[in-house]
C-alpha positions as CSV (number, residue, x, y, z in Angstrom):
1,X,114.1,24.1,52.5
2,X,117.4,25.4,53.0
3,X,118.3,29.4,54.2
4,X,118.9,30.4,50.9
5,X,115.6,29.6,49.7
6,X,113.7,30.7,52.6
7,X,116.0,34.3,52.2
8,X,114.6,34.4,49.0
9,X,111.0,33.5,49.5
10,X,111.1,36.7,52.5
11,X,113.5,38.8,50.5
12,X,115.3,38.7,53.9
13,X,118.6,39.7,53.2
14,X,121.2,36.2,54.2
15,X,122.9,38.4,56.7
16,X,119.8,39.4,58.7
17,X,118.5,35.7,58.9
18,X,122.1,34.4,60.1
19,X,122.3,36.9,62.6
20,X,118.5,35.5,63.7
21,X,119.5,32.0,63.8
22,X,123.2,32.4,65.9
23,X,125.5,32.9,63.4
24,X,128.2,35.2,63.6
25,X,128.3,36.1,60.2
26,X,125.9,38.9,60.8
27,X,128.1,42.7,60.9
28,X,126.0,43.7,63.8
29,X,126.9,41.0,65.9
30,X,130.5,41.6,65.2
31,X,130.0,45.5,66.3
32,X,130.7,46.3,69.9
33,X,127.7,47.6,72.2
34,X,126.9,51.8,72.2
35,X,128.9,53.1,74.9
36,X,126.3,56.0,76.3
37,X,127.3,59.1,76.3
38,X,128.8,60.7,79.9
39,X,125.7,62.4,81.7
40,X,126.1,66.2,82.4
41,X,125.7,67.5,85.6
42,X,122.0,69.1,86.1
43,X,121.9,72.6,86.9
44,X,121.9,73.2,90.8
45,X,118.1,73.9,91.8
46,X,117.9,78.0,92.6
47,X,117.4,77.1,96.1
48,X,120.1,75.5,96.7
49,X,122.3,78.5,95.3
50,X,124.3,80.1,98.4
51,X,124.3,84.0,97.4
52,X,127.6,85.6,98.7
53,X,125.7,89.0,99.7
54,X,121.6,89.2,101.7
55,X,119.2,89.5,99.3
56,X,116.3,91.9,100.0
57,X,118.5,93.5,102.4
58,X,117.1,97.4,101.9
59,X,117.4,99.2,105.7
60,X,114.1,100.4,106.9
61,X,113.8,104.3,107.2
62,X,111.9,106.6,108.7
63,X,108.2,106.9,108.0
64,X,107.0,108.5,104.6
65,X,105.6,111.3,105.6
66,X,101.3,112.1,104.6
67,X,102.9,114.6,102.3
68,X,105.4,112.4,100.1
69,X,102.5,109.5,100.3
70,X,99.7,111.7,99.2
71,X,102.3,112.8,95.8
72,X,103.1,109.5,95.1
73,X,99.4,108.5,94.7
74,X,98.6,111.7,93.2
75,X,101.4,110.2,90.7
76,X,99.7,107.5,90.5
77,X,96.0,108.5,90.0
78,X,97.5,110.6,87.2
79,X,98.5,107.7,84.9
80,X,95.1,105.8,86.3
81,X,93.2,108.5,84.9
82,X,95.3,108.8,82.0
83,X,94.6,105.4,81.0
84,X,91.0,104.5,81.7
85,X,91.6,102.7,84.8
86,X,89.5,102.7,88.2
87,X,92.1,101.3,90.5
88,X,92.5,101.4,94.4
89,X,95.7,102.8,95.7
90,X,97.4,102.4,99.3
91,X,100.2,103.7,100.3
92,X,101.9,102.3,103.6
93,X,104.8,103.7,106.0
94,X,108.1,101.7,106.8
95,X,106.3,99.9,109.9
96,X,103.5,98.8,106.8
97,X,100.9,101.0,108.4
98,X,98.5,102.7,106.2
99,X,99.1,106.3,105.9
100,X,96.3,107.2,102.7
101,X,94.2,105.1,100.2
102,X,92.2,106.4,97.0
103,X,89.9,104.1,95.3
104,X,89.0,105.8,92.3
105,X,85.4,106.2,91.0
106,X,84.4,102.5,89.8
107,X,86.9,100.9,91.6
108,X,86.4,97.2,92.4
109,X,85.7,96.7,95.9
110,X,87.2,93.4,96.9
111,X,91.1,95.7,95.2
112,X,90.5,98.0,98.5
113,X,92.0,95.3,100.5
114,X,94.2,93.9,98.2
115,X,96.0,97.2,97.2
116,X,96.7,97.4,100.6
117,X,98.0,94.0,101.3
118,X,100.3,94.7,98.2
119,X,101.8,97.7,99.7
120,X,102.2,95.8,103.5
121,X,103.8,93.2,101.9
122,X,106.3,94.7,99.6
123,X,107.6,96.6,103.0
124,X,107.5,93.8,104.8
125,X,109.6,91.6,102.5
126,X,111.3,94.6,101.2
127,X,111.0,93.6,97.3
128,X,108.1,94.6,94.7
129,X,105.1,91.8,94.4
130,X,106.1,91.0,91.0
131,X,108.6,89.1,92.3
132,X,106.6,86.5,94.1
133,X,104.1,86.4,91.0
134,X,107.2,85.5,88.9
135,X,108.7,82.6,92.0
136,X,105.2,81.1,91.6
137,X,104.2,81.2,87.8
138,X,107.3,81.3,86.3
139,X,109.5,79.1,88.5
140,X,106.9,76.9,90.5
141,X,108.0,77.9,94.0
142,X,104.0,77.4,95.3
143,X,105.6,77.1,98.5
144,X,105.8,80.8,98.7
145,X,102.4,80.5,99.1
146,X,102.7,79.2,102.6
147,X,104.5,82.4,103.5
148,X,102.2,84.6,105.7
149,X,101.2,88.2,104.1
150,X,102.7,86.9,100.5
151,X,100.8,88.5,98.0
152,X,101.9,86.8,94.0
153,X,100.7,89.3,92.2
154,X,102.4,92.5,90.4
155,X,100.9,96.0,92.0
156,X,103.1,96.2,94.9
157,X,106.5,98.5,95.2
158,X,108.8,99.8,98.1
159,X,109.1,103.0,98.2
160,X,112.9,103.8,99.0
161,X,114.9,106.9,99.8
162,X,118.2,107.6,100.1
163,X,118.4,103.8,100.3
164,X,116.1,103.3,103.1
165,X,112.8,101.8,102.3
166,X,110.1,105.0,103.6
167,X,107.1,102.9,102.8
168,X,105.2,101.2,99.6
169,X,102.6,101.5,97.5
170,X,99.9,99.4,96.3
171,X,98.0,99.4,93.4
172,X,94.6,97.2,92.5
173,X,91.7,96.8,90.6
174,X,93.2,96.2,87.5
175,X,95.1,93.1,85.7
176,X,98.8,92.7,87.8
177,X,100.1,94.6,84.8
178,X,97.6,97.4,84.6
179,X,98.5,97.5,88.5
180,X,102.0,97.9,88.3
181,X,101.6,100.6,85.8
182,X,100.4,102.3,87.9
183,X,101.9,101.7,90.9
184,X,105.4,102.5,89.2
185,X,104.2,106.0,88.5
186,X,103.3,106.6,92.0
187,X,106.8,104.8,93.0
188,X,108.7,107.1,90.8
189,X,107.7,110.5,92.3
190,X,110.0,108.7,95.6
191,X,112.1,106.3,94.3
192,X,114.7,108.2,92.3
């Protein structure tokens, strides 16, 4: 049996079968390899981005006063009560100390502590809890978990005047969303 028989028997086109026995008559053993394409560069991991300027660099001020911290969760009681929502609400001073809470008829119980912890820590770090939510469940940064006082969930704001940070305010009982609704409306009778 010669090639051309066996080429006909598979319906192997000649070409195919001379290229799988040696021969050079095959047009893909006359083409020159693929030369791969130049790799790009991968994106420089965010931690490893120098920023010119301190992040999270707010001065501390003086103390909120019972006052101001009693309006801001009056603020935020408000849009609680407006909404159907039994939350908990801290508000801490620049030092994190507490200086009033409200937990709202119904309230969870375990939220008491946490609304607290989300006020302490947005002082303390000087940025609003979302913010560590959003480092561990949208960019995977679990590490900030290690971080003593970190709290990764949204309910926690700074309260700042005249670009000092005066306190913060904690909201929970809610989803982090619910939380922050509130919170922000207690925020905003400060933060202007």
């Amino acid at each position: 049996m010669n090639i051309r028989t066996l080429s006909a028997r598979a319906a192997v086109p000649l070409s195919v079968v001379a290229m799988l026995l040696g021969g050079a008559s095959g047009r893909a053993a006359d083409q020159p390899a693929a030369v791969p394409a130049p790799a790009t560069a991968p994106a420089p991991n965010p931690l490893d981005v120098i920023p010119d300027k301190m992040p999270f660099s707010t001065p501390y001020g003086a103390p909120i006063s019972l006052q101001r911290a009693q309006a801001a969760v009056q603020a935020a009681l408000a849009e609680a009560g407006k909404r159907g929502w039994p939350v908990n609400i801290a508000v801490v001073d620049s030092g994190a100390n507490l200086v009033t809470f409200v937990r709202m008829d119904g309230a969870q119980l375990a939220s008491i502590a946490i609304s607290e912890h989300k006020a302490r820590a947005a002082v303390k770090f000087r940025r609003a809890t979302r913010l560590f939510e959003d480092a561990v469940q949208k960019s995977g940064f679990n590490y900030a978990l290690t971080l003593d006082d970190i709290v990764a969930s949204r309910g926690g704001i700074p309260l700042v005047e005249d670009g000092r940070i005066i306190g913060g305010i904690g909201c929970s009982g809610g989803t982090g969303s619910q939380d922050e609704v509130v919170c922000m409306a207690g925020a905003a009778s400060v933060n202007k």
